[in-house]
Backbone as ProteinMPNN parsed JSONL, in Angstrom:
{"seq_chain_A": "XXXXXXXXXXXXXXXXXXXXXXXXXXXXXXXXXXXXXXXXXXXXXXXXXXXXXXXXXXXXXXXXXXXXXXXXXXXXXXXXXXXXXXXXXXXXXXXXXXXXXXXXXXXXXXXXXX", "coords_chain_A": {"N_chain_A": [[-8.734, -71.792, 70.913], [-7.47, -71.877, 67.379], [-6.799, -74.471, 65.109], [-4.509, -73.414, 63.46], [-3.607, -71.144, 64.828], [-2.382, -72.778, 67.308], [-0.696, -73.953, 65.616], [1.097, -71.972, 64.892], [1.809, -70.937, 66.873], [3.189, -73.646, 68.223], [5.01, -74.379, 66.475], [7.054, -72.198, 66.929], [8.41, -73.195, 69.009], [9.98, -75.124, 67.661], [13.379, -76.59, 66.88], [14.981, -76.195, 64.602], [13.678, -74.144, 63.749], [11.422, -74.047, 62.069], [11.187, -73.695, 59.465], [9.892, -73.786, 56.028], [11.302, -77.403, 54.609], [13.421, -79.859, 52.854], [12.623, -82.899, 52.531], [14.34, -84.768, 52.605], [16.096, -83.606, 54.467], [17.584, -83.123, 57.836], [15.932, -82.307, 59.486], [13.474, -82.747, 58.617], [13.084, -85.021, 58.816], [13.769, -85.634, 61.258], [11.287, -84.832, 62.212], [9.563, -86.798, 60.911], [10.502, -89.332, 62.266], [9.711, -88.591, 65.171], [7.272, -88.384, 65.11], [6.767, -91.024, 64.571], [7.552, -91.858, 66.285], [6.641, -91.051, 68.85], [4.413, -91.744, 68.546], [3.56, -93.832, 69.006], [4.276, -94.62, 71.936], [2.218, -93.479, 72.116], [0.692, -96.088, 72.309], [2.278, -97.924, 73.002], [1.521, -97.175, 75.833], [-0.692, -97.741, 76.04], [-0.488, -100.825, 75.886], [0.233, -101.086, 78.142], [-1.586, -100.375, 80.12], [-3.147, -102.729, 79.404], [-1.607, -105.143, 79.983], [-0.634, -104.699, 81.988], [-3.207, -104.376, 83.348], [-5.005, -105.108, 83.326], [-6.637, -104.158, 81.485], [-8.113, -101.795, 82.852], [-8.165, -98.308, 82.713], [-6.919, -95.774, 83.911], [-7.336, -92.365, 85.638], [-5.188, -91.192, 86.232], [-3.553, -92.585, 83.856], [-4.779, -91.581, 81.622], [-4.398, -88.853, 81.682], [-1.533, -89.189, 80.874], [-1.651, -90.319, 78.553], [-2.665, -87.988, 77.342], [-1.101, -85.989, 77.687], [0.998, -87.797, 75.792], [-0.247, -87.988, 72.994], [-0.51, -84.791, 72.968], [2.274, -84.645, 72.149], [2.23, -85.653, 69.582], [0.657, -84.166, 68.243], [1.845, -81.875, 68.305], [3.856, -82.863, 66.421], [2.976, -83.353, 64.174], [2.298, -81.167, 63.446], [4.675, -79.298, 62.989], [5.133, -81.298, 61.098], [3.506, -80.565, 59.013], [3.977, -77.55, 58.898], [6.608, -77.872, 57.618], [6.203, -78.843, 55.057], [4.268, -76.672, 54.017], [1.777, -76.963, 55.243], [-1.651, -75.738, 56.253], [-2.526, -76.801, 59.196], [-4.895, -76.554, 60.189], [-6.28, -76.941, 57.924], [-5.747, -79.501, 57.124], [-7.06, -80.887, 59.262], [-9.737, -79.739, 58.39], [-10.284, -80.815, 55.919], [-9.836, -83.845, 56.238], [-12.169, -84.343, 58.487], [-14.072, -83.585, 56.156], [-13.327, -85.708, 54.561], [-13.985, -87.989, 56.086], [-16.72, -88.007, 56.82], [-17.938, -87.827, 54.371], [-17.288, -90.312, 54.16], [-18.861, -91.729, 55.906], [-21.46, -90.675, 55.483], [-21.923, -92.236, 52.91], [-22.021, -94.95, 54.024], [-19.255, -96.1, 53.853], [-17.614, -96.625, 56.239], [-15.945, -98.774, 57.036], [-13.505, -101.229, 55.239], [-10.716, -101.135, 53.446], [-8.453, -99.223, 51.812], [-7.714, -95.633, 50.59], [-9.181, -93.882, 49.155], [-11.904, -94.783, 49.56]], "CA_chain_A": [[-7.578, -71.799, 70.041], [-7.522, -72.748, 66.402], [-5.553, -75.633, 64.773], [-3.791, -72.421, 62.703], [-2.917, -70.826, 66.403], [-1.845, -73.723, 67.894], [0.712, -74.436, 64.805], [2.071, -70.873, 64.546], [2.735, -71.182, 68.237], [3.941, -74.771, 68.48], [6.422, -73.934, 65.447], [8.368, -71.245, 67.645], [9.378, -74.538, 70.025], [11.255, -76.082, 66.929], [14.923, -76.291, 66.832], [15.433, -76.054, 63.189], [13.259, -72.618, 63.207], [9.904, -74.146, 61.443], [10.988, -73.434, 57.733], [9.935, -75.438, 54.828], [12.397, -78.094, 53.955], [13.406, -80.862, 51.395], [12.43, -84.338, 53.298], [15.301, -85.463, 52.956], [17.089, -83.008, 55.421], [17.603, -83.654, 59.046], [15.206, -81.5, 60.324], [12.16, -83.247, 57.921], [13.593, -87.03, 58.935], [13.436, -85.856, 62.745], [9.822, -84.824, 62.784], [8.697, -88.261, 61.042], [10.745, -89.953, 63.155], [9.415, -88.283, 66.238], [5.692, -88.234, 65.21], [6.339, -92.412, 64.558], [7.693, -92.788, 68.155], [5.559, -90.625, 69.78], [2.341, -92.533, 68.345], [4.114, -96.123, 69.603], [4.852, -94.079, 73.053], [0.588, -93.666, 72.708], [0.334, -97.472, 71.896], [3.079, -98.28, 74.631], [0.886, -96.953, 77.381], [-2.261, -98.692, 76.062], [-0.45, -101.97, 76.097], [0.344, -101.79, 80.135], [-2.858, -100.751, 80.118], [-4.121, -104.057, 78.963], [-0.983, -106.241, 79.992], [-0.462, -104.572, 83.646], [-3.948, -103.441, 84.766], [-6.233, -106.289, 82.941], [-7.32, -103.43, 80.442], [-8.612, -100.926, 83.526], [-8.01, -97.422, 82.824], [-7.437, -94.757, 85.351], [-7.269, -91.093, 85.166], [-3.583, -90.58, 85.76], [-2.861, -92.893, 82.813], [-5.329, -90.883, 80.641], [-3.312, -87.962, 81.874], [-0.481, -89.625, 80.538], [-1.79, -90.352, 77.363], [-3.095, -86.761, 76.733], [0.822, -86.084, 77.18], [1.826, -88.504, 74.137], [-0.81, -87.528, 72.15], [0.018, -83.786, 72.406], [3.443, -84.799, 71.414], [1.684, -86.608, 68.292], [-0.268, -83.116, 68.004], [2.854, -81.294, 67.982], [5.11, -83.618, 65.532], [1.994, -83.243, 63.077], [1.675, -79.604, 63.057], [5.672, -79.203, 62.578], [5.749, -81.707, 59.467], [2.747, -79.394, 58.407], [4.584, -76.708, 58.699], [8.025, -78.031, 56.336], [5.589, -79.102, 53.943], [3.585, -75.474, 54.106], [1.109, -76.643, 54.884], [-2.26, -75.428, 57.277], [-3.203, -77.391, 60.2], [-6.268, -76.215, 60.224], [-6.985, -76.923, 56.193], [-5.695, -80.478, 57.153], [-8.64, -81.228, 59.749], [-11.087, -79.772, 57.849], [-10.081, -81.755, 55.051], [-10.28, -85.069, 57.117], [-13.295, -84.258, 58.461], [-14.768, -84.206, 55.153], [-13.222, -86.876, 54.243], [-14.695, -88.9, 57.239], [-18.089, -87.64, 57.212], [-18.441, -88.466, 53.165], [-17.247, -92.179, 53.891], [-20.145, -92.148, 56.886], [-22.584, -90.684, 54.777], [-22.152, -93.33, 51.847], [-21.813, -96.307, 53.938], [-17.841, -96.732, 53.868], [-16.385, -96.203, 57.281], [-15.351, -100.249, 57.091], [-12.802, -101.662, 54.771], [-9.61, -100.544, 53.618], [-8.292, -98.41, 50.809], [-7.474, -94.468, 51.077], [-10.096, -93.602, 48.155], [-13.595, -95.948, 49.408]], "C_chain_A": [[-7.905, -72.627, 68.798], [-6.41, -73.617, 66.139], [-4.436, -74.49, 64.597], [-2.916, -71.92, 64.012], [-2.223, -71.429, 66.882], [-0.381, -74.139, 66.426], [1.854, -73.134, 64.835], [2.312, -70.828, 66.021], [3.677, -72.221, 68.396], [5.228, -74.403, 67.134], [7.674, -73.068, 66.162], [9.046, -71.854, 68.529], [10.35, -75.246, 68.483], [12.858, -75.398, 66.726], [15.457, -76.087, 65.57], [14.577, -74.848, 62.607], [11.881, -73.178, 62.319], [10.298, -74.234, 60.139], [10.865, -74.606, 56.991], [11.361, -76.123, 54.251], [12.492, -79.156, 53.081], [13.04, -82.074, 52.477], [13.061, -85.052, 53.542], [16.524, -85.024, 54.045], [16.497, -83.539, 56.72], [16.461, -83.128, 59.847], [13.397, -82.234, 59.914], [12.438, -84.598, 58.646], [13.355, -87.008, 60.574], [12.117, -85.717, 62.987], [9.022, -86.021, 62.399], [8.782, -89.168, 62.205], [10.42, -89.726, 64.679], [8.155, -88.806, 66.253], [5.746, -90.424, 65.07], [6.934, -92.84, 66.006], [6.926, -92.121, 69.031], [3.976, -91.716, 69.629], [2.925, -93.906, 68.76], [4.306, -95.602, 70.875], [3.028, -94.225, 73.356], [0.607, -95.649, 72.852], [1.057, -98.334, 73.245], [2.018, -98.188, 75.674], [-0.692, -97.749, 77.58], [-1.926, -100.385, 76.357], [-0.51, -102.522, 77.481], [-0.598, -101.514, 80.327], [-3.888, -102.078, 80.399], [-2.995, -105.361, 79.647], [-0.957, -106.284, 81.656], [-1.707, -104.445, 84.66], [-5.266, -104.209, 84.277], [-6.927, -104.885, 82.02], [-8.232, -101.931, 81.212], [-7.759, -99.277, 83.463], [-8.191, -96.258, 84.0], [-7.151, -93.708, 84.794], [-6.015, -90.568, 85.026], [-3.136, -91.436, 84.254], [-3.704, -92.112, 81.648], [-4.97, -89.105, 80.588], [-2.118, -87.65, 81.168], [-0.798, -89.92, 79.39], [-2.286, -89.348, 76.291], [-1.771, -86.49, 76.322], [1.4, -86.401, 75.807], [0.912, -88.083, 73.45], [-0.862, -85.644, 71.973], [1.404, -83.626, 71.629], [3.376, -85.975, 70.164], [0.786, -85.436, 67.811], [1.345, -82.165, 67.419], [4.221, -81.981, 66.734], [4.269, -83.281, 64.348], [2.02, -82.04, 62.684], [2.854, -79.067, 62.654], [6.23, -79.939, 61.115], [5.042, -80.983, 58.336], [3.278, -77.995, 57.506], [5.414, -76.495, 57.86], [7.44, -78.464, 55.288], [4.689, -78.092, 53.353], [2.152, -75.643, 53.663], [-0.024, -76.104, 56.146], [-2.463, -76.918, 58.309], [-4.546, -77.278, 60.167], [-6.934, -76.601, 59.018], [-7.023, -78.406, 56.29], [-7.164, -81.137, 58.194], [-9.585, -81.344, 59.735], [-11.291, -80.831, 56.934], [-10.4, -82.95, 55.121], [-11.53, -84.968, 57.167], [-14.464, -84.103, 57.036], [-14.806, -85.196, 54.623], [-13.828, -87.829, 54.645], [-16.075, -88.724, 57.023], [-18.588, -88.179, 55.513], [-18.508, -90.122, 53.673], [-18.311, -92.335, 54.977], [-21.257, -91.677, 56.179], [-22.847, -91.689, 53.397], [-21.623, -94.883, 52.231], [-20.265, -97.181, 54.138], [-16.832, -96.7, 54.952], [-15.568, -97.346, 57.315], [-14.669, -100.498, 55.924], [-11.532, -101.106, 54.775], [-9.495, -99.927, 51.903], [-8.262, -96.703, 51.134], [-8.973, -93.444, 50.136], [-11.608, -94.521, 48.554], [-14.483, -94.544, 49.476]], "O_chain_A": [[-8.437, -73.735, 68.866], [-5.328, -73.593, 66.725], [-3.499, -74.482, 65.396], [-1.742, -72.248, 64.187], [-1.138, -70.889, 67.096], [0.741, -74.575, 66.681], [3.08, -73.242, 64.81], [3.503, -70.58, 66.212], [4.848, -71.953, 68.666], [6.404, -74.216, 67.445], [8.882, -73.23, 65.992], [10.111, -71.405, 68.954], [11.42, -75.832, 68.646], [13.292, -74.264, 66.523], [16.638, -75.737, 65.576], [14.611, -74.51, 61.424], [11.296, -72.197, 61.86], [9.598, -75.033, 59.517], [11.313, -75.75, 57.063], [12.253, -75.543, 53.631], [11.453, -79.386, 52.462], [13.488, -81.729, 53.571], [12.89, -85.944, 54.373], [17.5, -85.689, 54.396], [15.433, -84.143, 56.861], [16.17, -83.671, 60.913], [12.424, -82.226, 60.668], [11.387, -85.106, 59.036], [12.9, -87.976, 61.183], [11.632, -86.378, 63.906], [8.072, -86.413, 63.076], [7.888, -89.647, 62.903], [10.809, -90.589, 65.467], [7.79, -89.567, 67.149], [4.776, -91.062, 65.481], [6.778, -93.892, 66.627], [6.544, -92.714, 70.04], [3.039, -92.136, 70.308], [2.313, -94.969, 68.653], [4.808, -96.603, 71.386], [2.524, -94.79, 74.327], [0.457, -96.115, 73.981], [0.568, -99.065, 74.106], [1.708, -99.185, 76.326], [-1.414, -98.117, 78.506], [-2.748, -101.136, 76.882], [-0.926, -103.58, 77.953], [-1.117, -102.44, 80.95], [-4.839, -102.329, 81.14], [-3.486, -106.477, 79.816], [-1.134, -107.242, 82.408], [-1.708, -104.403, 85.89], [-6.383, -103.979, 84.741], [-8.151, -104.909, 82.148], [-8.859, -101.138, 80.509], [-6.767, -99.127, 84.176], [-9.156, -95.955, 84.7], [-6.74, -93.713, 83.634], [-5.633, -89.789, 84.152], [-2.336, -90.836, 83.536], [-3.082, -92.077, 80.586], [-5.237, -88.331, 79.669], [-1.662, -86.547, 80.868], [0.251, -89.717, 78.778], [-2.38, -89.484, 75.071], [-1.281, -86.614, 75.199], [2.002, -85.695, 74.998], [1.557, -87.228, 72.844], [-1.238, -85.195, 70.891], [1.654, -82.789, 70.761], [4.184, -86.866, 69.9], [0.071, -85.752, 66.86], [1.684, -81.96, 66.254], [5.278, -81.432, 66.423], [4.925, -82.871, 63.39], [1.755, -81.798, 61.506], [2.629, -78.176, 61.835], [7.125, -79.594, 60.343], [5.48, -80.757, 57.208], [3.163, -77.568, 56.357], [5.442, -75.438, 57.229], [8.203, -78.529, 54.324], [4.227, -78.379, 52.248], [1.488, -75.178, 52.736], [0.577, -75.975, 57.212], [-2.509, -78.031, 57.784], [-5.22, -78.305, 60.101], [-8.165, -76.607, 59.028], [-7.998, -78.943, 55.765], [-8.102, -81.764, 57.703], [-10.37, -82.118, 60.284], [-12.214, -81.641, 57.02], [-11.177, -83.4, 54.279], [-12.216, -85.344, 56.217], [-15.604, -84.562, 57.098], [-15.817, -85.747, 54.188], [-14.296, -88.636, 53.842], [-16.621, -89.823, 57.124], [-19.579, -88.905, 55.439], [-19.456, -90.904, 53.594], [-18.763, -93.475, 54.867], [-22.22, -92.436, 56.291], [-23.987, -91.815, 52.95], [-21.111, -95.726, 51.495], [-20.094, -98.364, 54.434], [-15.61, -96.731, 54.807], [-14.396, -97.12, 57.615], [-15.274, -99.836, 55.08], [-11.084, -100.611, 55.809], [-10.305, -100.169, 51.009], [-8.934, -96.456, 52.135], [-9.546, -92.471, 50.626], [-12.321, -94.854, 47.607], [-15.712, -94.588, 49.424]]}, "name": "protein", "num_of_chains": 1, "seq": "XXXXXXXXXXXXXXXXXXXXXXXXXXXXXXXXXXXXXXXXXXXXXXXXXXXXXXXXXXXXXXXXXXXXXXXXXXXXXXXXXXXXXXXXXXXXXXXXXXXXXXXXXXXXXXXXXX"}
């Protein structure tokens, strides 16, 4: 399955029908707000991780964290979507992005442009 696949499927689960919208409507404000509690829902499970289990991972909690991170897959590919844009154009994109800043040395600091 491509990213592209996987968005034009995951889009037919939204309740507001997928269409592009203004950001400021309810339907744009719920998918940030989902995709920023879903990724603290990943972060949640890493903390008992580290607070409940001395930092020992097991397979059901990596089970459980595939879980939140598809629902951090799916919040992404729906704000994609109201913003029109690909999933798939976005990954590649990254991935270039990433692979320049490792080929010239910059995977370390901070800034969106190194």
């Amino acid at each position: 399955m491509t990213f592209d696949e996987y968005q034009k499927q995951a889009i037919l689960t939204d309740s507001f029908d997928g269409k592009t919208v203004d950001i400021d409507s309810h339907a744009f404000i719920s998918k940030l707000l989902g995709l920023v509690g879903e990724s603290g829902e990943v972060a949640e499970k890493f903390k008992k991780i580290f607070r409940d289990k001395g930092g020992k991972i097991t397979s059901a909690d990596i089970e459980e964290i595939s879980k939140e991170l598809g629902d951090v897959l799916w919040y992404t590919s729906a704000m994609a979507c109201y913003l029109g844009l690909s999933l798939e154009d976005i990954a590649n994109n990254n991935l270039t992005k990433v692979h320049s800043r490792k080929s010239r040395g910059q995977t370390k600091g901070s800034g969106d442009n190194r």
